[in-house]
N, C-alpha and C positions, 0 to 999 in steps of 0.2 A: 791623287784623290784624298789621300789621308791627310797628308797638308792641307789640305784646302780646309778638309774640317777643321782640324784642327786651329787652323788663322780663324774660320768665321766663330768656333768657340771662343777664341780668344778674344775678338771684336767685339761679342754680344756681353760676356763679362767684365769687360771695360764700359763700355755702358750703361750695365746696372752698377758695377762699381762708383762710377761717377754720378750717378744719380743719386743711388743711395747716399753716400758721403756730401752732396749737395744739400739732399735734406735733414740731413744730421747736422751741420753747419751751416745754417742757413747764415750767422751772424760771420763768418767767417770769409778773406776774400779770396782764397784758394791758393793759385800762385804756385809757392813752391811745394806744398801739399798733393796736390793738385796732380801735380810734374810726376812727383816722385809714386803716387798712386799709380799713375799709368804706367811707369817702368816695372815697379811692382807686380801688374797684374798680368803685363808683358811677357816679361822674361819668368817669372815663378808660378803664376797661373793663380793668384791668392785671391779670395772672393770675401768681402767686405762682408757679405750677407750673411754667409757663413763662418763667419769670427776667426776667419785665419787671419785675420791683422787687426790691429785697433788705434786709433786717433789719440792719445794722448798728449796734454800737455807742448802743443804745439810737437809732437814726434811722431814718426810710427811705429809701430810695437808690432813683432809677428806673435802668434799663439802656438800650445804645446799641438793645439788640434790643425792650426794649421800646414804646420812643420810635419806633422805624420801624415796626410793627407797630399804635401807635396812626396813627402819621402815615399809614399804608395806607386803614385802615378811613374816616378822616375825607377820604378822600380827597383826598391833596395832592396837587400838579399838579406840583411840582419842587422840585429844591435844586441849589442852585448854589453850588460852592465855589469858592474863589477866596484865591490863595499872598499874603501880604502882603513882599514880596521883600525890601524899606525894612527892616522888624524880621527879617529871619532872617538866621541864618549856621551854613549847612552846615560849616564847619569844625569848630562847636563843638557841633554839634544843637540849634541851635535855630531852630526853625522856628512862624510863625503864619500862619494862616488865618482868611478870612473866609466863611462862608456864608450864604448866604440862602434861604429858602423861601419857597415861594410856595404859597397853601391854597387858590388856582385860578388859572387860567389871565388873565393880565391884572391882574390882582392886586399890590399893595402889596406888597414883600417883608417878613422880617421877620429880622435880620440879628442871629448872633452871631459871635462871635471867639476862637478858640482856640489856645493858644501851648502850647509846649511844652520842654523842654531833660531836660538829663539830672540836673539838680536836682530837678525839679517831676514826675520819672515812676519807675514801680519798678524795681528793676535787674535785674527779670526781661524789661524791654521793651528794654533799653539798646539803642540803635541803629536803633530803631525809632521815635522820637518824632517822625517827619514822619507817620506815620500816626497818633498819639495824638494830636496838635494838630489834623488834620481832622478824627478824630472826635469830639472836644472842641466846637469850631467848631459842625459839626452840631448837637451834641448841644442846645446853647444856641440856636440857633437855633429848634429843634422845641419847645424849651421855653417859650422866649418864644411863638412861634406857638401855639400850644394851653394856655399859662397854667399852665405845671405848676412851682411853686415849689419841688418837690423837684430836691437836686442830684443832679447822674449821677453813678454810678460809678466813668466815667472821666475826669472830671472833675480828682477826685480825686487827691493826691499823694503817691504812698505811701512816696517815698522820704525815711527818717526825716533829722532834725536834728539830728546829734548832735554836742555840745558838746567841745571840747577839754578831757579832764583835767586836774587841775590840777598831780596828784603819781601818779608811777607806785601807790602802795597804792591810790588811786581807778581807775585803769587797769585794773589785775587786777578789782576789786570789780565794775565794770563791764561784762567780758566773763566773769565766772565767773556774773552775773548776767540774761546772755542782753541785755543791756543793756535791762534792766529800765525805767529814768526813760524812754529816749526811742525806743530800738528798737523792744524786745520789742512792745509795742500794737500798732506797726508790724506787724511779724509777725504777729501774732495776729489782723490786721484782715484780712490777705490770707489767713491759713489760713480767717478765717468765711466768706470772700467765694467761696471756691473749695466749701465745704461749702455753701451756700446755692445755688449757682449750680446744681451737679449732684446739689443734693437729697439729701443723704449725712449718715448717721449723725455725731452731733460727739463721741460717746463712743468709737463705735468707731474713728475718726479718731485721737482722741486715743493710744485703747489702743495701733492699728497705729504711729503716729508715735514714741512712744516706743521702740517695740519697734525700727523701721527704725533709730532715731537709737544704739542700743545704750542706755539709758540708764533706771533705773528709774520716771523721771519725765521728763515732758517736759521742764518747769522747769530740768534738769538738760542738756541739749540746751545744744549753743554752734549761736551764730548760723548758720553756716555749714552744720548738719544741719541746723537747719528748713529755711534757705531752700531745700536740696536736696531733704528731702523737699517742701516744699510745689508746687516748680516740678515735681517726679517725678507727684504727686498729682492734679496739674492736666494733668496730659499723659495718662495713665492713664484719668482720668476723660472726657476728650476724645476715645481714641482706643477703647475699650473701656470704655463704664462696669458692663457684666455684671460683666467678669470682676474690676475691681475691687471690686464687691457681694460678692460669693463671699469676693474675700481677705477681706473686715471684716468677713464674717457670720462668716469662722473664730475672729475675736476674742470673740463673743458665749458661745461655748462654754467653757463651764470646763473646764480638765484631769483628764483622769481622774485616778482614784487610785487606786492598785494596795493592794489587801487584803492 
């Protein structure tokens, strides 16, 4: 009997898993995506809706929420994190960590390691990378213990690489361009990351950001407005996501037009 439930839980969240992921993609034609969703939600139980996985960049990405949420259900018995002192240095922020879990009590651990500095993290965390490094650490841990070859998240290093100009005419080219080659992606990977996460229209995202940033086009945006609106966006959606529904549902409306 407990099987059973458990199979029809897992049927009705594939479901809305694919549902949901259809209407977030609507331009996209599934496929291997698609595939690898339903193994996903199969065999690990991860739910779309609740941001244990996210769509990025033609990939899939697991989250720290969803890795603790499976690591509940399969019932893990601990995690133990542990500062590696040898590799860090608080003067520059950088900080590593070692974690271990354990998937019952008495039990083999199973041990990942997570570093961090203000190279390898977004510059909307700056300052904050001793916490990015434990949950890194964590996260690779949980991963190894439960065999999920998708990377995290936060894992992930968002702060771009960007190359030294060669001649001021490249310099201009390159900030009139939102720095197209190496940033922009950059930027655009954290605007999906934050529309995926709180589940948010990407059109009317786009309509309202350009509108925030003064600009007839996002495109048209210097670095500095997106990164403001994005970190605005993600604080809004965190602390009120009604009422930021409301603002972008005002986008959907066309303007009148007076006869």
């Amino acid at each position: 009997m407990k099987t059973n439930r458990t199979h029809d839980r897992r049927r009705t969240l594939l479901r809305h898993n694919l549902d949901l992921f259809r209407r977030l993609n609507k331009d996209l034609p599934g496929g291997i995506a698609i595939d690898q969703l339903r193994q996903m939600t199969k065999t690990l139980g991860l739910s779309l809706a609740l941001g244990d996985c996210l769509y990025l960049n033609g990939g899939w990405y697991v989250t720290h929420s969803g890795l603790l949420r499976l690591a509940l259900r399969r019932r893990c018995a601990g995690i133990r994190v542990q500062q590696i002192r040898e590799f860090c240095d608080p003067a520059v922020g950088r900080w590593v960590f070692r974690a271990t879990l354990y998937k019952r009590t008495g039990s083999y651990g199973f041990v990942g390691y997570g570093d961090a500095d203000p190279s390898n993290v977004s510059p909307l965390v700056h300052g904050a990378e001793m916490r990015v490094a434990e949950t890194r650490a964590v996260n690779r841990a949980l991963r190894k213990a439960y065999g999920i070859g998708l990377c995290s998240v936060e894992e992930l290093g968002w702060e771009p690489k960007m190359d030294r100009p060669a001649d001021p005419q490249r310099s201009s080219s390159t900030v009139a361009n939102n720095g197209q080659h190496n940033s922009q992606p950059r930027l655009r990977d954290r605007l999906c990351l934050v529309i995926r996460q709180h589940q948010l229209d990407a059109n009317l995202v786009k309509a309202y950001a350009a509108d925030s940033c003064g600009t007839p086009n996002l495109r048209d945006a210097t670095r500095e407005q997106i990164e403001s609106f994005i970190t605005n966006l993600s604080d809004w959606a965190t602390k009120d996501r009604a009422a930021l529904l409301c603002k972008l549902n005002s986008y959907a409306t066309p303007p009148e037009v007076s006869l």
